[in-house]
PyMOL Python script that loads the backbone (N, CA, C, O; Angstrom):
from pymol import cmd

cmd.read_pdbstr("""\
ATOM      1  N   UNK A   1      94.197 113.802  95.508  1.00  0.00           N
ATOM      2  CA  UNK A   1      94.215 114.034  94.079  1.00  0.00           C
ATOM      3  C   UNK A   1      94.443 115.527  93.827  1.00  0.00           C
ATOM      4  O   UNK A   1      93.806 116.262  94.581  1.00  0.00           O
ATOM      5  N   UNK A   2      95.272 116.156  92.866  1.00  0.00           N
ATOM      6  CA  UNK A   2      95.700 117.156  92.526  1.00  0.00           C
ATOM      7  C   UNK A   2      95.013 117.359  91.373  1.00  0.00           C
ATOM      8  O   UNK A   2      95.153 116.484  90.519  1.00  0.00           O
ATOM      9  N   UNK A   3      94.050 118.616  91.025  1.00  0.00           N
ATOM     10  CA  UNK A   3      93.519 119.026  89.885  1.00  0.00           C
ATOM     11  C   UNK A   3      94.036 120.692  89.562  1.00  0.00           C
ATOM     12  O   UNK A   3      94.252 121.495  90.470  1.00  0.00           O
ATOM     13  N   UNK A   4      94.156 120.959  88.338  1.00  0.00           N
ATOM     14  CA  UNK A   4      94.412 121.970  87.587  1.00  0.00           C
ATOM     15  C   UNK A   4      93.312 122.614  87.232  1.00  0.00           C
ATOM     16  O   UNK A   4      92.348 121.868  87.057  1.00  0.00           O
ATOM     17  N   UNK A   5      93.096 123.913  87.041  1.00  0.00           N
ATOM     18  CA  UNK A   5      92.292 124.784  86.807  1.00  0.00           C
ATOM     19  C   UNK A   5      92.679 125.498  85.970  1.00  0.00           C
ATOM     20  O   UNK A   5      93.503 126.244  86.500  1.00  0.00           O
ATOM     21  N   UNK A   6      92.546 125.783  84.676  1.00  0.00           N
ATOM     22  CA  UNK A   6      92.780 127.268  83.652  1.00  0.00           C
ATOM     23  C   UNK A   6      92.479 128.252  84.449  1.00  0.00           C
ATOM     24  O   UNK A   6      91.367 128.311  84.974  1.00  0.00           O
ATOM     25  N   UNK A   7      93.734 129.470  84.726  1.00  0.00           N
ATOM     26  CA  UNK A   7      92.953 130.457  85.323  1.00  0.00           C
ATOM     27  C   UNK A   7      93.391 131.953  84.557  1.00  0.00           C
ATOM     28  O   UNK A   7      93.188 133.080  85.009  1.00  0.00           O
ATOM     29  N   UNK A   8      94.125 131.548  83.118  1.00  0.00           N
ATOM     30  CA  UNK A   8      94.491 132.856  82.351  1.00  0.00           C
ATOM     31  C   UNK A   8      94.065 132.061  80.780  1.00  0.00           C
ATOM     32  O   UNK A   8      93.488 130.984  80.626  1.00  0.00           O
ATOM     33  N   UNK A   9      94.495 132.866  79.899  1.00  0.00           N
ATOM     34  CA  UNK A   9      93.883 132.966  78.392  1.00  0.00           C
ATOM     35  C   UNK A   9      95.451 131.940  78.264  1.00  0.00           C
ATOM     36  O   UNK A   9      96.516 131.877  78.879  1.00  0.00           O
ATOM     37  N   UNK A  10      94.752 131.183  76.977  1.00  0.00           N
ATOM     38  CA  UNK A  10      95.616 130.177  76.245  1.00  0.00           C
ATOM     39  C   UNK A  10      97.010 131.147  75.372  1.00  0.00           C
ATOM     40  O   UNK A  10      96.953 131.870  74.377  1.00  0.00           O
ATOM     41  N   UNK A  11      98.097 130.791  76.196  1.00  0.00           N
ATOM     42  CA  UNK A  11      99.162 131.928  75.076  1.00  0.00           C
ATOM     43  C   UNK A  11      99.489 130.952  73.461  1.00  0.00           C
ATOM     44  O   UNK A  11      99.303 129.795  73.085  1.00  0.00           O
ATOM     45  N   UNK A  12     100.044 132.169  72.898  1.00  0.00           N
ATOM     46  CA  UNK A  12     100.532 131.717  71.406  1.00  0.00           C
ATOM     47  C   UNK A  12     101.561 130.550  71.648  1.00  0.00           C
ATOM     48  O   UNK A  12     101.734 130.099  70.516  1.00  0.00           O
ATOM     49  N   UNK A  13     102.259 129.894  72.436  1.00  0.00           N
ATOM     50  CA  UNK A  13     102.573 128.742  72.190  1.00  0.00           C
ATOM     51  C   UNK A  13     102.078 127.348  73.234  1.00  0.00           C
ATOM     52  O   UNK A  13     102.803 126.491  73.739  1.00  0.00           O
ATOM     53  N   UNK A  14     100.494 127.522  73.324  1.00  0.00           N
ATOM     54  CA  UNK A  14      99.460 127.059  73.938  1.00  0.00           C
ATOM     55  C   UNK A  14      99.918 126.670  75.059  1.00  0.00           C
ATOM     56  O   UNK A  14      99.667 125.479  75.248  1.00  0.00           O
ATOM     57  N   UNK A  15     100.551 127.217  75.987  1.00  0.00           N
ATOM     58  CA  UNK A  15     100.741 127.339  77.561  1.00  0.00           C
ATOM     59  C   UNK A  15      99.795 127.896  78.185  1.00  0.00           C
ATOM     60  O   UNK A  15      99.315 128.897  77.653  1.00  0.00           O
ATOM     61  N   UNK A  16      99.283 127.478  79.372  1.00  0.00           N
ATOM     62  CA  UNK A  16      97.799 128.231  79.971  1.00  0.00           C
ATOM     63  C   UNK A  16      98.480 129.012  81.825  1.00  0.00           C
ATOM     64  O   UNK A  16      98.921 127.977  82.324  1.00  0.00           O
ATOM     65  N   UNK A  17      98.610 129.603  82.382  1.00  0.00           N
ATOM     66  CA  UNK A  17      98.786 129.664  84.026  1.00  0.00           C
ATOM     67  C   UNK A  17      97.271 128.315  84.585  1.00  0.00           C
ATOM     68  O   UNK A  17      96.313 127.922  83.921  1.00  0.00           O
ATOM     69  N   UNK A  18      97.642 128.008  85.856  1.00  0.00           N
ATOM     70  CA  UNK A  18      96.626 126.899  86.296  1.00  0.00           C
ATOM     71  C   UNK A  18      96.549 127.391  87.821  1.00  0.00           C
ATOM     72  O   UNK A  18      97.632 127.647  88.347  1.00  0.00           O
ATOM     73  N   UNK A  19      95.361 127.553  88.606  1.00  0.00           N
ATOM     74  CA  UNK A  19      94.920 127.239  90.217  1.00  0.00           C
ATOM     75  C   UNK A  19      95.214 125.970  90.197  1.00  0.00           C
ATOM     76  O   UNK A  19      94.612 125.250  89.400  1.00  0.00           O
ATOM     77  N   UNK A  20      96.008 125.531  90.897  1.00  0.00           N
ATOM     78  CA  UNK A  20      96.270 124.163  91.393  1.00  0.00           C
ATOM     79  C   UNK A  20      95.337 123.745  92.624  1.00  0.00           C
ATOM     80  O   UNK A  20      95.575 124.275  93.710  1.00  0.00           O
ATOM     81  N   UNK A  21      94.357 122.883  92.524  1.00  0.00           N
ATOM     82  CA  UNK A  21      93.433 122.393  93.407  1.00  0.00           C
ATOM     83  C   UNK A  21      93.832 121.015  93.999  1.00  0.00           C
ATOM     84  O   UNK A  21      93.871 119.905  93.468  1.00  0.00           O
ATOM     85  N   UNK A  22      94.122 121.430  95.283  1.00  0.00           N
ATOM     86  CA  UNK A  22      94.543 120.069  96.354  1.00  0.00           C
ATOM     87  C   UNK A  22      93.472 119.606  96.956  1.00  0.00           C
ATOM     88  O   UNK A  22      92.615 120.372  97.398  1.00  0.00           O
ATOM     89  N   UNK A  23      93.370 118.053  97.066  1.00  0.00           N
ATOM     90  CA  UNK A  23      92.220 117.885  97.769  1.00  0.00           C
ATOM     91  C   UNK A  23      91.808 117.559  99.265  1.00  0.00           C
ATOM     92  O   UNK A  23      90.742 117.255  99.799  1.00  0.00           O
ATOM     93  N   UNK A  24      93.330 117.785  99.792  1.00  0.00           N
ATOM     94  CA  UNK A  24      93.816 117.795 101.028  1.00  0.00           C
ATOM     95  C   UNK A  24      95.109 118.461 101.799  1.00  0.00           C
ATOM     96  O   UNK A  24      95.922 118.948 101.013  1.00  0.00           O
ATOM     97  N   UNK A  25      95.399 118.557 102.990  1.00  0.00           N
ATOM     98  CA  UNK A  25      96.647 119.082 102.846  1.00  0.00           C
ATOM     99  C   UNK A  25      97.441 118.304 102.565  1.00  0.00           C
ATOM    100  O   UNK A  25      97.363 117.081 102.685  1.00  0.00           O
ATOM    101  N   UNK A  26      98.506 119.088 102.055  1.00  0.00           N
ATOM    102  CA  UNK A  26      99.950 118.181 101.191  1.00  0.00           C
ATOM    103  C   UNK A  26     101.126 118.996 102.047  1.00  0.00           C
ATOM    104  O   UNK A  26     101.027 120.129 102.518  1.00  0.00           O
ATOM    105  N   UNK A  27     102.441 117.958 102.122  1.00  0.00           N
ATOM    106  CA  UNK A  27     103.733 118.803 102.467  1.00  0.00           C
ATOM    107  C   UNK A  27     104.796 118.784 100.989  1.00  0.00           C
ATOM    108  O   UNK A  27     104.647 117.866 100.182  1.00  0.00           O
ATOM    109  N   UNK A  28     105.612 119.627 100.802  1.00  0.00           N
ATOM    110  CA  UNK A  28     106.051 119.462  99.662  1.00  0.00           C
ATOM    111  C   UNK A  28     106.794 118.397  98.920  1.00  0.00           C
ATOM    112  O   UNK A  28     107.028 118.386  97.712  1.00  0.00           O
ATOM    113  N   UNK A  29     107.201 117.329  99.988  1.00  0.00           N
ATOM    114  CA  UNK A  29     107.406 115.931  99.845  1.00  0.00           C
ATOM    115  C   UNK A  29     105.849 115.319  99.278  1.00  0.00           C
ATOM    116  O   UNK A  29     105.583 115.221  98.080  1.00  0.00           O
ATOM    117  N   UNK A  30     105.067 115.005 100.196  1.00  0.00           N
ATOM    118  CA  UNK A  30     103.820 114.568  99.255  1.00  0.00           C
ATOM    119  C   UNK A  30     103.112 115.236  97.629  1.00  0.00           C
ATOM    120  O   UNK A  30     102.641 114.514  96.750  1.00  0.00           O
ATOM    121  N   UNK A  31     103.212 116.802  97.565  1.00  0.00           N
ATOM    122  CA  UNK A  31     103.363 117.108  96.460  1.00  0.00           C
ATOM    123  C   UNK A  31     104.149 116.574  95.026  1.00  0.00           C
ATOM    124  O   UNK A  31     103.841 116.501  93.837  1.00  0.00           O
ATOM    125  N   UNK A  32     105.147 116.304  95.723  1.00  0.00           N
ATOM    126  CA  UNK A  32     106.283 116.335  94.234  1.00  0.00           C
ATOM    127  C   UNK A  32     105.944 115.242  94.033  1.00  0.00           C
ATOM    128  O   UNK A  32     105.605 114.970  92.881  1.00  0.00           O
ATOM    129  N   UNK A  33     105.897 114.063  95.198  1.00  0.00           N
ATOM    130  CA  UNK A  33     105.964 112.727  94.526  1.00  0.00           C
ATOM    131  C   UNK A  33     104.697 112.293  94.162  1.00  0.00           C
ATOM    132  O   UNK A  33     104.547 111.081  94.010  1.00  0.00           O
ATOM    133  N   UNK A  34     103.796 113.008  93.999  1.00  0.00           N
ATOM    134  CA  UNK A  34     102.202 113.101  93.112  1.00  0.00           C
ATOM    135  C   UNK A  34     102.757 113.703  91.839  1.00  0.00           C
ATOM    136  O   UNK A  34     102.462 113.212  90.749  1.00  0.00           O
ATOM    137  N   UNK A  35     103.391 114.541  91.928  1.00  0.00           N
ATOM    138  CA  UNK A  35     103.389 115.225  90.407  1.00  0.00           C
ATOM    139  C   UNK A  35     104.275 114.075  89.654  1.00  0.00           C
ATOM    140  O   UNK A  35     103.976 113.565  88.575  1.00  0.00           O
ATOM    141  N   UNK A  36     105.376 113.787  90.408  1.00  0.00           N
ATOM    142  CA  UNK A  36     106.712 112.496  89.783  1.00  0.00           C
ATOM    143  C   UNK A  36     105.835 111.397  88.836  1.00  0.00           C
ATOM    144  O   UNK A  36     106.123 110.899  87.748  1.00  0.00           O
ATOM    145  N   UNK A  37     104.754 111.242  89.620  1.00  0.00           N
ATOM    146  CA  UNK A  37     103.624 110.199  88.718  1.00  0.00           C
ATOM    147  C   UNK A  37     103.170 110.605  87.496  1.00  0.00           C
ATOM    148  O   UNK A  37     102.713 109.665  86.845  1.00  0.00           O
ATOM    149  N   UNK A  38     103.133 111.624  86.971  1.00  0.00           N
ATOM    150  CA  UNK A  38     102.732 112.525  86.046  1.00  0.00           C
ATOM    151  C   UNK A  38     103.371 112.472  84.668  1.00  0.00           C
ATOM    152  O   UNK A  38     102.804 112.883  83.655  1.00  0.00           O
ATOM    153  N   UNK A  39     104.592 111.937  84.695  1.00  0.00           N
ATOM    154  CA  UNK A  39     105.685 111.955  83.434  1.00  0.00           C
ATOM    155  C   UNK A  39     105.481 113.325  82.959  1.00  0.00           C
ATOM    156  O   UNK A  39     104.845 113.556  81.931  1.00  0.00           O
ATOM    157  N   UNK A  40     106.134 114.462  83.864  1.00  0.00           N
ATOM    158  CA  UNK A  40     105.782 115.867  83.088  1.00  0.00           C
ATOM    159  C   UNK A  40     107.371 116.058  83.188  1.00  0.00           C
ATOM    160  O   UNK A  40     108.181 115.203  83.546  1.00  0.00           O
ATOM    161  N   UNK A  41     107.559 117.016  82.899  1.00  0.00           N
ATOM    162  CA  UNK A  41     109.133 118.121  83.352  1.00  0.00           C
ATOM    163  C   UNK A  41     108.436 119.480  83.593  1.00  0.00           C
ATOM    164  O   UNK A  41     107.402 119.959  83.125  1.00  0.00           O
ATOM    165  N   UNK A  42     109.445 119.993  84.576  1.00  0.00           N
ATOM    166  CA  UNK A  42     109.378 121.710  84.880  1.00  0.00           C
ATOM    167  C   UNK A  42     110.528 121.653  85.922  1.00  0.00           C
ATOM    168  O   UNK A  42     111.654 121.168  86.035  1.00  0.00           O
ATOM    169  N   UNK A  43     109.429 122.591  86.792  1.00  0.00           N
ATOM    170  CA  UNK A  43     110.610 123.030  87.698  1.00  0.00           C
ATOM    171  C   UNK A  43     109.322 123.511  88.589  1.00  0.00           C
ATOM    172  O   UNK A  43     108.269 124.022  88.207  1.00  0.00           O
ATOM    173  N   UNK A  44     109.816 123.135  90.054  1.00  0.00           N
ATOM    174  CA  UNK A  44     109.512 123.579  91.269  1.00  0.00           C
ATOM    175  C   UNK A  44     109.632 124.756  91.875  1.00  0.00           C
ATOM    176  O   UNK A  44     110.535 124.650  92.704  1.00  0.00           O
ATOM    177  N   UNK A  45     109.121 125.950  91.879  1.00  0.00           N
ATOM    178  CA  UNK A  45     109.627 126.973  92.616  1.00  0.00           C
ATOM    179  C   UNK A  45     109.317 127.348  93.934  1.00  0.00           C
ATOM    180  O   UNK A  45     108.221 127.830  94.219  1.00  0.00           O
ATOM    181  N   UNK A  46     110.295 127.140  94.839  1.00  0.00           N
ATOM    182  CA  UNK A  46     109.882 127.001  96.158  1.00  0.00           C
ATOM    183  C   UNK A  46     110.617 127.877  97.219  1.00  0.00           C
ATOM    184  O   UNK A  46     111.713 127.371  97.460  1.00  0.00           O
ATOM    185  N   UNK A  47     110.438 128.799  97.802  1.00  0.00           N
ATOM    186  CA  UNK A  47     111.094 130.208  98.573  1.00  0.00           C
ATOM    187  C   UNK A  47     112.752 130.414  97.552  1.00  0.00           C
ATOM    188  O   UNK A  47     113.958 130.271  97.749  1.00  0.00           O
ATOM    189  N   UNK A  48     111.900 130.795  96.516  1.00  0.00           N
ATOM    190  CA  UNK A  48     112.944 131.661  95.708  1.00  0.00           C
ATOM    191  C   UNK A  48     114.180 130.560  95.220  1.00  0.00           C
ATOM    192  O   UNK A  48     115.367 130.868  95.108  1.00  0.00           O
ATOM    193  N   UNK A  49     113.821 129.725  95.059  1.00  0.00           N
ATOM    194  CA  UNK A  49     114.431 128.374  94.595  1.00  0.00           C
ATOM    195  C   UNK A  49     113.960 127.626  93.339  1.00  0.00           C
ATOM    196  O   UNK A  49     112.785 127.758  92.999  1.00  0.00           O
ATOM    197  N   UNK A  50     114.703 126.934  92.701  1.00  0.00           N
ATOM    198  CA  UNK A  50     113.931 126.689  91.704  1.00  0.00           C
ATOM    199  C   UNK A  50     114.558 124.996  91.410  1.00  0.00           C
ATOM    200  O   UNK A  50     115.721 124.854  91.032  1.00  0.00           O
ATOM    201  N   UNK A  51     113.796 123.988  91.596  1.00  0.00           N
ATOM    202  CA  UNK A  51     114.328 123.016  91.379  1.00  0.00           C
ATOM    203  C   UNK A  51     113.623 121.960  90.294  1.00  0.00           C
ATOM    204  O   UNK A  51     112.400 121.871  90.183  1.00  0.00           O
ATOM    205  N   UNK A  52     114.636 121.119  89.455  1.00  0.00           N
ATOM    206  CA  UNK A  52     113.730 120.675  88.523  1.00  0.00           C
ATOM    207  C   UNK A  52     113.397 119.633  88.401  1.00  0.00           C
ATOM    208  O   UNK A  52     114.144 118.932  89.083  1.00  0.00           O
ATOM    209  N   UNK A  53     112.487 118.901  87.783  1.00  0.00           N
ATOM    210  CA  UNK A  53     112.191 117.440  87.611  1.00  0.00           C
ATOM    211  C   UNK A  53     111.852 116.915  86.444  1.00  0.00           C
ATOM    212  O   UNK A  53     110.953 117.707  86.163  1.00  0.00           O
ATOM    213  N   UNK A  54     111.891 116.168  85.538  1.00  0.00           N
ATOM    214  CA  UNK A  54     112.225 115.307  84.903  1.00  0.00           C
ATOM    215  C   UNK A  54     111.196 113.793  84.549  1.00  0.00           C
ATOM    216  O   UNK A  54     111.484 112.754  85.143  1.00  0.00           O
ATOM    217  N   UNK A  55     110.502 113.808  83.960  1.00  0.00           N
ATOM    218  CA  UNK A  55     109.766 112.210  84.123  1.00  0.00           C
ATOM    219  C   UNK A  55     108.923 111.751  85.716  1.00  0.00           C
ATOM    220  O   UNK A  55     107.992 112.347  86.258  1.00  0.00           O
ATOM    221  N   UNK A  56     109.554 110.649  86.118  1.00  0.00           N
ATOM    222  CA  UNK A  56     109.442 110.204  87.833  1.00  0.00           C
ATOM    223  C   UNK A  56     111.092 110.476  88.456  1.00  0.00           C
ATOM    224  O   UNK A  56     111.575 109.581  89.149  1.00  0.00           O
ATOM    225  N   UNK A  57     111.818 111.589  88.211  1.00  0.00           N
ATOM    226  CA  UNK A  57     113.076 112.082  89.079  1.00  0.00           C
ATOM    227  C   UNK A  57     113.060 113.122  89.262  1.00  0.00           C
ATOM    228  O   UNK A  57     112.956 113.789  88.233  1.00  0.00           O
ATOM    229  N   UNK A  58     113.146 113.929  90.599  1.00  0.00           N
ATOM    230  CA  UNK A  58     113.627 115.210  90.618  1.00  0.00           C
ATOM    231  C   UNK A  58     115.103 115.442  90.636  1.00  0.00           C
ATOM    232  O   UNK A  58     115.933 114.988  91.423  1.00  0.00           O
ATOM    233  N   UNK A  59     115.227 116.057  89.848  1.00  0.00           N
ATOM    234  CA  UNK A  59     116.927 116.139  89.675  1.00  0.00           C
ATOM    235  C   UNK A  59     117.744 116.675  90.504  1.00  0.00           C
ATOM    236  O   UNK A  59     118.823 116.225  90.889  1.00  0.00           O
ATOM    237  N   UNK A  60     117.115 117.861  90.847  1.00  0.00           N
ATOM    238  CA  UNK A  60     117.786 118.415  92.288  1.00  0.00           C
ATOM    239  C   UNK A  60     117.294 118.054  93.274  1.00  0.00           C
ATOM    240  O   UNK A  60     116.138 117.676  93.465  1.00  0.00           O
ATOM    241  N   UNK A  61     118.804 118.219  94.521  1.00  0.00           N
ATOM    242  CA  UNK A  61     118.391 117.732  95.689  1.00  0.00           C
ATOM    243  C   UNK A  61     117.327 118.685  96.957  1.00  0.00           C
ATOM    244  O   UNK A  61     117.582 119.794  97.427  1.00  0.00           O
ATOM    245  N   UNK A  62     116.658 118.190  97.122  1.00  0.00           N
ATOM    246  CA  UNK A  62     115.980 119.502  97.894  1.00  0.00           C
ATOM    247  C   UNK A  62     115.856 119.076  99.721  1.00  0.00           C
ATOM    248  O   UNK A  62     115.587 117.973 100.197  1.00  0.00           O
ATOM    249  N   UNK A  63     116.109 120.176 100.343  1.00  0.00           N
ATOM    250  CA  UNK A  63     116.692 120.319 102.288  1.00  0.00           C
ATOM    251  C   UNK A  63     115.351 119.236 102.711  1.00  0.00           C
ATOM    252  O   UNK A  63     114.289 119.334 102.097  1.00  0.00           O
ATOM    253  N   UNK A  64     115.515 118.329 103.689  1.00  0.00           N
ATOM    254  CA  UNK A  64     114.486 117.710 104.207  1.00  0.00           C
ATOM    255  C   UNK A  64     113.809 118.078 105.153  1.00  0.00           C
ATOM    256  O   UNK A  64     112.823 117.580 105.696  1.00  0.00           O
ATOM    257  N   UNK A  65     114.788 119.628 105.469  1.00  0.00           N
ATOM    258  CA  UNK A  65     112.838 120.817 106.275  1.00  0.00           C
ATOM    259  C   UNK A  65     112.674 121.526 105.090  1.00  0.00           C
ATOM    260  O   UNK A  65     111.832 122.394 105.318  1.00  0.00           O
ATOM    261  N   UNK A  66     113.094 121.596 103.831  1.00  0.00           N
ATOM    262  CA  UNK A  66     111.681 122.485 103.013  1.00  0.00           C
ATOM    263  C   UNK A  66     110.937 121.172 102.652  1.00  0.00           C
ATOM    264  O   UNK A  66     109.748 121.463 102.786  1.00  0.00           O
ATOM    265  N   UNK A  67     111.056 119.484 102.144  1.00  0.00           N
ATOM    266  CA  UNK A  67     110.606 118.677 102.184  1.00  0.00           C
ATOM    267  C   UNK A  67     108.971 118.386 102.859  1.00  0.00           C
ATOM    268  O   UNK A  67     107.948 118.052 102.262  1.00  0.00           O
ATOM    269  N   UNK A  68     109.188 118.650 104.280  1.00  0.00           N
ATOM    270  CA  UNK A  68     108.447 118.319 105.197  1.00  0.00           C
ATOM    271  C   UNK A  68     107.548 119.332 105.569  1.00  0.00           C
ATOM    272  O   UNK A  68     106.719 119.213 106.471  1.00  0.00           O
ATOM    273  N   UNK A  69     107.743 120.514 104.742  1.00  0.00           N
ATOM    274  CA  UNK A  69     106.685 121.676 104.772  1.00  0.00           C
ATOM    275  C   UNK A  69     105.275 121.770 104.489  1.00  0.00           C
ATOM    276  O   UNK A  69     105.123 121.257 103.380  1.00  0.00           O
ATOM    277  N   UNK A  70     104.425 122.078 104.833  1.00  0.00           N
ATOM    278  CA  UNK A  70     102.848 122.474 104.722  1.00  0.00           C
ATOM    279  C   UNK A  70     102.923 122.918 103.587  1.00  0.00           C
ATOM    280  O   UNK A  70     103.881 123.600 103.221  1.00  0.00           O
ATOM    281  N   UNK A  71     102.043 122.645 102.915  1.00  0.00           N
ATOM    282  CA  UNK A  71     101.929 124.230 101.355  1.00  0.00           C
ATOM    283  C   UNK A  71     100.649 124.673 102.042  1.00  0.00           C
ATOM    284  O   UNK A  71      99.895 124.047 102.788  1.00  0.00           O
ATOM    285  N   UNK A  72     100.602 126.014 101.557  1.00  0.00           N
ATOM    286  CA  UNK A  72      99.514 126.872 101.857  1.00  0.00           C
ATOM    287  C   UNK A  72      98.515 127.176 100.370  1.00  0.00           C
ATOM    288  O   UNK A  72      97.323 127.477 100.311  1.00  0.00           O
ATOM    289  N   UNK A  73      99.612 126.946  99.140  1.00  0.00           N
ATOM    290  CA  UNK A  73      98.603 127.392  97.836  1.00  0.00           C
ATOM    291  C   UNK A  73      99.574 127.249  96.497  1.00  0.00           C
ATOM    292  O   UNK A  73     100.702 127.737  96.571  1.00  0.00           O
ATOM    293  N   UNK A  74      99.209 126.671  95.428  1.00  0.00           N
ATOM    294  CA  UNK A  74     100.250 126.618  94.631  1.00  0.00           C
ATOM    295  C   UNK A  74      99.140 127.143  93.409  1.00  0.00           C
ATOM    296  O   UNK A  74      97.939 127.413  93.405  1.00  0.00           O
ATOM    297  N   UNK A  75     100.205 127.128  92.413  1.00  0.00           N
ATOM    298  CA  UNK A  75      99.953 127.876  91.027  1.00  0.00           C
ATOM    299  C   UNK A  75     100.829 127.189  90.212  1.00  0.00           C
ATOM    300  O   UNK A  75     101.909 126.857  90.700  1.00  0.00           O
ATOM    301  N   UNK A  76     100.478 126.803  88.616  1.00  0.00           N
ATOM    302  CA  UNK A  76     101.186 126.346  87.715  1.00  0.00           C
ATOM    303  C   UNK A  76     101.093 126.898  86.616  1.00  0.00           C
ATOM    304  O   UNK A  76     100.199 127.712  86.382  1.00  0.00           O
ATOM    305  N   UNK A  77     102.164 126.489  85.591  1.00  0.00           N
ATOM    306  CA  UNK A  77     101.985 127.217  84.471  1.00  0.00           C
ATOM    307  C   UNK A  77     102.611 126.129  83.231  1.00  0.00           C
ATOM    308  O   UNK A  77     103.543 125.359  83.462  1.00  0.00           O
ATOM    309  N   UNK A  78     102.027 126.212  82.106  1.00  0.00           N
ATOM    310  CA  UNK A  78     102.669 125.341  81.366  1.00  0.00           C
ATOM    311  C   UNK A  78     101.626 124.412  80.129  1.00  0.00           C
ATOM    312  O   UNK A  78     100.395 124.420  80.141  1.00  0.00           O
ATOM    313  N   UNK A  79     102.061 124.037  79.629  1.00  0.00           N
ATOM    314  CA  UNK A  79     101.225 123.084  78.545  1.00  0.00           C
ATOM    315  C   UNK A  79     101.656 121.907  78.144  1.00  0.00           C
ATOM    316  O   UNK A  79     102.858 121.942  78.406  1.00  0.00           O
ATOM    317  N   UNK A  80     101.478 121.144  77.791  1.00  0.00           N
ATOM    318  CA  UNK A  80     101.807 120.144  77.286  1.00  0.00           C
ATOM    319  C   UNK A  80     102.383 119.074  77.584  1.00  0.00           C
ATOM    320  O   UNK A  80     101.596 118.128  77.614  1.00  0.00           O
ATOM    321  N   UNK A  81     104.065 118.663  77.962  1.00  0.00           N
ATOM    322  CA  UNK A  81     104.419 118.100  78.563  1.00  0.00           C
ATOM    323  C   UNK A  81     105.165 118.552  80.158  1.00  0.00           C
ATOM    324  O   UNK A  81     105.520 117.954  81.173  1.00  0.00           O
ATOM    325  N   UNK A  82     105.136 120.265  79.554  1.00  0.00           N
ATOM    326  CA  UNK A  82     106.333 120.957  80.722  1.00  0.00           C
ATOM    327  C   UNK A  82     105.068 121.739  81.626  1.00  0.00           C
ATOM    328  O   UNK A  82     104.154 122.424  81.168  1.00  0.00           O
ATOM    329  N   UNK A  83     105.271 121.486  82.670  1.00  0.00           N
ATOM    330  CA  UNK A  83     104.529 122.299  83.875  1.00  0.00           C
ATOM    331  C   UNK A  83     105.302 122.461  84.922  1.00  0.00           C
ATOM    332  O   UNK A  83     105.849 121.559  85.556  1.00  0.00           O
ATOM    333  N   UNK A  84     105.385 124.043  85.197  1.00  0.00           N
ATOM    334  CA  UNK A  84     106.299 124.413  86.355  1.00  0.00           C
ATOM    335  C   UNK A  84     104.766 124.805  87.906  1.00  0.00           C
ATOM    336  O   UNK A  84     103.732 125.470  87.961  1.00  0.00           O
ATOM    337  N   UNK A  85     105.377 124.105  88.637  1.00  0.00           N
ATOM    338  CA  UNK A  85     104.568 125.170  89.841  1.00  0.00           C
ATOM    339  C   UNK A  85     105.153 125.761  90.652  1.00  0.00           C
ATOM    340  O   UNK A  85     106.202 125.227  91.012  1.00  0.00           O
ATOM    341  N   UNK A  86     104.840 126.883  91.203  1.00  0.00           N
ATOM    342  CA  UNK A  86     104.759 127.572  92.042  1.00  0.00           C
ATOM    343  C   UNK A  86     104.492 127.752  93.408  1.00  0.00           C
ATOM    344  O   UNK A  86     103.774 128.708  93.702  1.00  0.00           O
ATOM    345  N   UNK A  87     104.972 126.945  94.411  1.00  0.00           N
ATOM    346  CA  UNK A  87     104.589 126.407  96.096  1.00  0.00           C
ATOM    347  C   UNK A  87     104.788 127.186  96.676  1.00  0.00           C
ATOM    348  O   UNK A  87     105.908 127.653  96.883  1.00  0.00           O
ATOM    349  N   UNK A  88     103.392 127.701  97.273  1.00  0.00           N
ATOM    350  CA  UNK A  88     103.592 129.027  98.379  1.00  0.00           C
ATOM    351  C   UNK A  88     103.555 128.002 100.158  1.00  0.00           C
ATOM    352  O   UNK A  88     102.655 127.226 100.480  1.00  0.00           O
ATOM    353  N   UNK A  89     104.203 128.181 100.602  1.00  0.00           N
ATOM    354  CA  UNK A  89     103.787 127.610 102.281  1.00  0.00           C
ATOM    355  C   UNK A  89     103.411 128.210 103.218  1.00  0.00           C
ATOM    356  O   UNK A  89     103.236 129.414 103.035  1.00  0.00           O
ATOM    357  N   UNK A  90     103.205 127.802 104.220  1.00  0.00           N
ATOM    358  CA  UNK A  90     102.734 128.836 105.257  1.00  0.00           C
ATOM    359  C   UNK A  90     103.599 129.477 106.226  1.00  0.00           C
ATOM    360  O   UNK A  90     103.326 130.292 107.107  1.00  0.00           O
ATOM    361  N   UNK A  91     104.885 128.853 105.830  1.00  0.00           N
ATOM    362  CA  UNK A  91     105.856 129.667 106.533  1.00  0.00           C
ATOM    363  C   UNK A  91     106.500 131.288 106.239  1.00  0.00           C
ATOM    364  O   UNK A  91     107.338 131.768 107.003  1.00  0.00           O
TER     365      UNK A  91
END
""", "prot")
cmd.dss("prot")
cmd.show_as("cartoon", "prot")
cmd.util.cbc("prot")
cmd.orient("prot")
């Protein structure tokens, strides 16, 4: 299970930054397709990449070794329906 944390002040168009709390390790394949469940949109940012998703689709195609990667720590940002995160790995 993936939980969100407020970890900055509510901005003027009520977007918050979030600690993203994993409750296990995840690879960025198991990530996304937890968030895909979510019916959100954003965008993925992942070694200086930025890919987006949509409902339950990610729209872009993403390499099946950044796929299969460890995350080490993520961060999100966003309100409402749009949440982007931020995937740091351990590579």
């Amino acid at each position: 299970m993936i939980k969100l944390k407020q970890n900055t002040k509510i901005y003027g168009d009520s977007t918050s930054g979030y600690l993203v709390i994993l409750d296990k390790e995840y690879t960025i394949n198991n990530f996304i397709n937890e968030i895909l469940t979510r019916k959100e949109w954003g965008y993925f940012f992942i070694n200086d990449n930025k890919y987006k998703y949509q409902n339950d689709k990610l729209i872009n195609v993403i390499e099946k070794e950044i796929l299969s990667t460890k995350i080490k720590n993520i961060s999100a940002s966003g309100g409402w329906s749009r949440m982007d995160y931020i995937i740091n790995t351990n590579n």
